[in-house]
N, C-alpha and C positions, 0 to 999 in steps of 0.2 A: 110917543113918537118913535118909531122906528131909525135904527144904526147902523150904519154902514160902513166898510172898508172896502179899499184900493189895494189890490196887490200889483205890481208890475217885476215882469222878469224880462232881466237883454239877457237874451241868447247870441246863440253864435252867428244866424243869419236875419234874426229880426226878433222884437220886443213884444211880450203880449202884457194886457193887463184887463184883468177881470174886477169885478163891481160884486161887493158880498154883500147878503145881507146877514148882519151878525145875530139878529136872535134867530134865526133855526138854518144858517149857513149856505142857503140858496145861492147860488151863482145867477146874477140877475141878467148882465150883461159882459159879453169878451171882446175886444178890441186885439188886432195884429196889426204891428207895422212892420213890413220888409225893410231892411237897413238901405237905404240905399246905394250904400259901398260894400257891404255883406264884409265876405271877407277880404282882408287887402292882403292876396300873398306874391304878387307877380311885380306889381310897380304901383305907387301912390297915386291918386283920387286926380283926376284935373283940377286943376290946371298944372300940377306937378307929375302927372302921367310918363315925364322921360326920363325920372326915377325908377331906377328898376332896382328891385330886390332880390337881394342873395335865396338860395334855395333856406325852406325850412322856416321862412318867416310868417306870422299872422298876427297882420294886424287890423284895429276895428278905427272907427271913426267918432270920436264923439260927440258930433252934429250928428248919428245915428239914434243915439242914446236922446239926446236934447229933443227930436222930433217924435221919438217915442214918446214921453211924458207930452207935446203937444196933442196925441191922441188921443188922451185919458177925457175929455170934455167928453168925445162919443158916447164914451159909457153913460155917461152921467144925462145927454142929450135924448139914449135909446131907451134909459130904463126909466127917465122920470123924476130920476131921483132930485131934490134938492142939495146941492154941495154944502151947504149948510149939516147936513145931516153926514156929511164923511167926518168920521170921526178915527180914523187911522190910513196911512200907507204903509204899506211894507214893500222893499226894495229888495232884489235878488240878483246877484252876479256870481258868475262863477268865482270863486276864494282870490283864484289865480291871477284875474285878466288885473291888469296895473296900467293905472295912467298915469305919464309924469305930467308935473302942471307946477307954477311958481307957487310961492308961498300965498299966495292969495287965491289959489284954486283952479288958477285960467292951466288949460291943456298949451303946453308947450306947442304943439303942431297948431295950434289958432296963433301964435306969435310969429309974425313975416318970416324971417331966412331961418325958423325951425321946421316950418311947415315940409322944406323942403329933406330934412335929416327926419329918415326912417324910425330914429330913436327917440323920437319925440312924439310919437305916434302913442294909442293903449297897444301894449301887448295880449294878446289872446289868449288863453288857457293853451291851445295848440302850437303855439310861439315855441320853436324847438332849437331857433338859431342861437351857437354860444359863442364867444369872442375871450378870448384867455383874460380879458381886464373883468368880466363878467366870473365864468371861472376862481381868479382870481380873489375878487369882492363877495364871492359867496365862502371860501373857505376862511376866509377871515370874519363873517359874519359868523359862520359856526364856530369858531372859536374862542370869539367875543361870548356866546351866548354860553359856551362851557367853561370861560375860566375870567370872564368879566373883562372891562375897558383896557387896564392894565397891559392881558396879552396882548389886545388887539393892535393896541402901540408899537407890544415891541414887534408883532409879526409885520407889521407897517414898517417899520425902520430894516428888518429884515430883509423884506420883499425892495425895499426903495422906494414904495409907494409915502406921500403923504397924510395922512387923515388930516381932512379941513370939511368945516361946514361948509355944505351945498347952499347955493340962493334956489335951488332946484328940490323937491321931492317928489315923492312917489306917491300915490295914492289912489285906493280903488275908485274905482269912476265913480259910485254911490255920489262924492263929493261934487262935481261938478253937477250931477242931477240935481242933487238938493239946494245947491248956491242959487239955479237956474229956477227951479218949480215954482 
């Protein structure tokens, strides 16, 4: 019986995902979906459209990402294959793009009055906007990482800033795809 894999990549303006067959690597079937918020750099998605954004921002939607992975049945519709017989998916994001989401996975911007804060959005690999508390959060993360928890305390108490656990993190969208598939 023949094996198959799903590879799916979210790009920067739309998701593709291809249908393999794994003993001699044929490409069976490819499936695109245009994002349909593409990129967000002027102001946020309706119904929050009088949001407008500072220069240098990009951000994605991840109802783009979710509608992608609803795509992937095509493949599977055009080449015949039984999904029975998928025996892998492999998922692909740029390193960079980051969604914050609570501890249980859900995207901050799907949560009512975050929807409307630009920071709750994925940030894009093109995402170029800094804000001195960002700034800020990243030289204390480099410092953490070269002299352990310790510095980063005392550069915390230095700075005036707090360290406290988030009820908030970070995390590549990868996550929310896989919760949702």
């Amino acid at each position: 019986m023949a094996k198959y894999a799903v590879g799916v990549d979210f790009g920067t303006e739309s998701g593709r995902a291809v249908l393999v067959d794994l003993a001699n690597g044929h490409e069976l079937a490819t499936v695109v979906h245009r994002y349909a918020n593409g990129v967000i750099d002027e102001r946020l998605p309706s119904p929050d459209d009088d949001v407008l954004l500072p220069p240098d921002w990009a951000l994605q939607d991840p109802n783009d990402y979710l509608d992608t992975f609803r795509a992937v049945p095509r493949l599977l519709d055009e080449s015949g294959v039984d999904p029975a017989d998928v025996i892998g998916v492999g998922i692909d994001f740029t390193a960079c793009t980051m969604l914050p989401t609570t501890a249980d996975g859900t995207p901050l911007c799907m949560i009512g009055d975050y929807r409307r804060r630009p920071h709750s959005w994925v940030k894009l690999w093109k995402h170029h906007a800094r804000s001195p508390r960002r700034t800020a959060s990243t030289s204390l993360r480099a410092l953490a990482g070269k002299r352990g928890s310790r510095a980063t305390a005392a550069a915390s108490r230095r700075s005036g800033s707090t360290p406290r656990a988030s009820r908030f993190s970070t995390r590549i969208p990868t996550c929310i795809a896989l919760r949702t598939a």
